[in-house]
N, C-alpha and C positions, 0 to 999 in steps of 0.2 A: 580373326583379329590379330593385327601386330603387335606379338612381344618381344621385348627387349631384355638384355641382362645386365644386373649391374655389377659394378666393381667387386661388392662381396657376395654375387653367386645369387642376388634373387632378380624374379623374374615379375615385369612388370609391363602395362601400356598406359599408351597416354591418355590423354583425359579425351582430346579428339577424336583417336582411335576407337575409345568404349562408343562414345557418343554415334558414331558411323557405324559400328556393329548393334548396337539397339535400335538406331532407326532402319537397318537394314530387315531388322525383323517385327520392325512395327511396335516396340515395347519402349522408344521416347517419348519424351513429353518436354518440350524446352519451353518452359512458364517464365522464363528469366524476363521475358518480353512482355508478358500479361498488363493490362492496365489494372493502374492500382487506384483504389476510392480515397475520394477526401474524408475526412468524419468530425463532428462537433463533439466534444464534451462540456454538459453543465453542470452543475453539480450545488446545491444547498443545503446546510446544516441541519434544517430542520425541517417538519412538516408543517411548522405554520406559516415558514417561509414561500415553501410550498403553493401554503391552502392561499397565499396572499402576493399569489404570479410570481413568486421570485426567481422561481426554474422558469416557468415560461418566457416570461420576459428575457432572461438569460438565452436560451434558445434561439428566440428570436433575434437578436443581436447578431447570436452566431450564425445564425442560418443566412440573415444579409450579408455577411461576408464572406462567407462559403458557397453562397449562389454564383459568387462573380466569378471561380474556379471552376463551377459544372456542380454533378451531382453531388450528393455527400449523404452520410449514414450518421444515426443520432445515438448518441451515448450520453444517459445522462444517473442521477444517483443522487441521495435522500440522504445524507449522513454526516456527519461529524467530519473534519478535516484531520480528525487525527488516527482517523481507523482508517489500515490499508487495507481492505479486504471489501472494497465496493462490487458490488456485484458487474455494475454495467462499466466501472474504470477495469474489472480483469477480463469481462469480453476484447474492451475495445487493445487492450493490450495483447492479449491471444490474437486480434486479426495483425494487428504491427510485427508480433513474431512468425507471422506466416506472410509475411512482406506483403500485404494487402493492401496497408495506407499510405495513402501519398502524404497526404499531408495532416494534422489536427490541432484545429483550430478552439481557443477558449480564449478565454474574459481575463485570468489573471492566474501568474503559475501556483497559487494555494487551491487553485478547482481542484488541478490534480493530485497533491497533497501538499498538506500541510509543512510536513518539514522532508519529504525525499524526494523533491523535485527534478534535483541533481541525477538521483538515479534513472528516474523514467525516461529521461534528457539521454542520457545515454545510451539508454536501450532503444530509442527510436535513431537515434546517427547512426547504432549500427546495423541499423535495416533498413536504412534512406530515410525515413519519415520526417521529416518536418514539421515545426513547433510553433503555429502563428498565434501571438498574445498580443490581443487588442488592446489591452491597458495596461500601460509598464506600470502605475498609479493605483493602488488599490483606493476604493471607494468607501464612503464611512459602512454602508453596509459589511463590507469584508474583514473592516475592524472590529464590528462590534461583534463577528461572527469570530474572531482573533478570539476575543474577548470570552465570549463562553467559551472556547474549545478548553482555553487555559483553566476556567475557571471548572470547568469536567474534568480536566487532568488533575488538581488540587481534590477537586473532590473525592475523586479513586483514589489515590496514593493516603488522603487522610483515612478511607473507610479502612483499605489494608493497612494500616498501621493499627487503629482502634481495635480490628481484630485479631490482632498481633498482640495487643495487651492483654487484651480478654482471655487468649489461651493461653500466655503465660501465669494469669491469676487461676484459672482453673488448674493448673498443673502445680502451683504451688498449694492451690485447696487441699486435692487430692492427697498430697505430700503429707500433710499437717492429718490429714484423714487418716492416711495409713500409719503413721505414727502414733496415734490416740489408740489405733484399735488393734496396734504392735505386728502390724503387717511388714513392716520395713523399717528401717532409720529413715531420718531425713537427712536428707544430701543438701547439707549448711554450704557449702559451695557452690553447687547450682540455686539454690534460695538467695542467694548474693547475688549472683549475677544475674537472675531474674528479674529480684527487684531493684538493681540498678539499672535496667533497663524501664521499665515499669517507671520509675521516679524520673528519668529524664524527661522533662516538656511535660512534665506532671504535677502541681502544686499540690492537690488533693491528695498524693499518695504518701506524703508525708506527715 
């Protein structure tokens, strides 16, 4: 193989070069050229959606538009639009970073998520893939699927807060415990600032 040196004393070859001495001994492989697959992603919030063709019919939309490009691979996923951790959205993402897709085709950009579309948009430009969205216009179903994600995200953030309350009233229990049975003082400091937390967005606590 030809190397070369450079200005500060290292020694180096080209990219051409390696490439010429690995095929010369049978250990390349140039896949730069490999044909890449098209693939569909569906995707519904929930199983009665599901149980009531919503992914199907979703599918099917997709598959008539992905037939007119040749073959295509099916990725699809049962879940909430606000959880990133779909099983069959991080296959079909694993084959895009192995530059396998040509192209992937869906219904409308919250299939893919909810709010980081942006991101995944990016990671396909930088491995060529292509992003065809059959409907720039979401459909009342995709609102009303808006609609619960928001209304699960409200739900979590209220549970964790309630249980946020809850350990700060056992922690000032405890407090008031060990002081009756002269285990410690009570720390009137932290007891303030507990129950000013505690009493915010809380009428009963007063």
């Amino acid at each position: 193989m030809k190397m070369a040196q450079s200005s500060t004393g290292r020694w180096y070859a080209s990219k051409q070069d390696v490439i010429e001495w690995l095929n010369s001994r049978m250990i390349y492989f140039d896949d730069s050229h490999k044909e890449r697959i098209n693939v569909i992603y569906a995707r519904v919030s929930s199983h009665d959606q599901k149980k009531n063709g919503g992914l199907d019919r979703q599918i099917g939309r997709l598959a008539l538009a992905a037939s007119e490009k040749g073959d295509f691979k099916v990725f699809s996923d049962t879940d909430s639009g606000l959880n990133t951790s779909h099983k069959g959205l991080s296959r079909m993402l694993d084959w895009i970073e192995q530059d396998q897709v040509k192209t992937v085709f869906i219904t409308h950009k919250d299939r893919l998520s909810r709010f980081g579309f942006e991101f995944i948009e990016r990671l396909c430009k930088e491995h060529g893939t292509d992003i065809v969205i059959l409907e720039s216009r979401e459909d009342k179903n995709a609102q009303e699927e808006l609609a619960e994600d928001l209304m699960s995200l409200i739900a979590s953030f209220s549970g964790r807060i309630h249980g946020l309350r809850s350990s700060r009233r056992k922690e000032l229990a405890l407090q008031a415990e060990n002081m009756i049975e002269g285990k410690g003082g009570f720390d009137h400091e932290k007891s303030q600032t507990s129950q000013s937390t505690i009493s915010k967005g809380n009428p009963l606590s007063t």
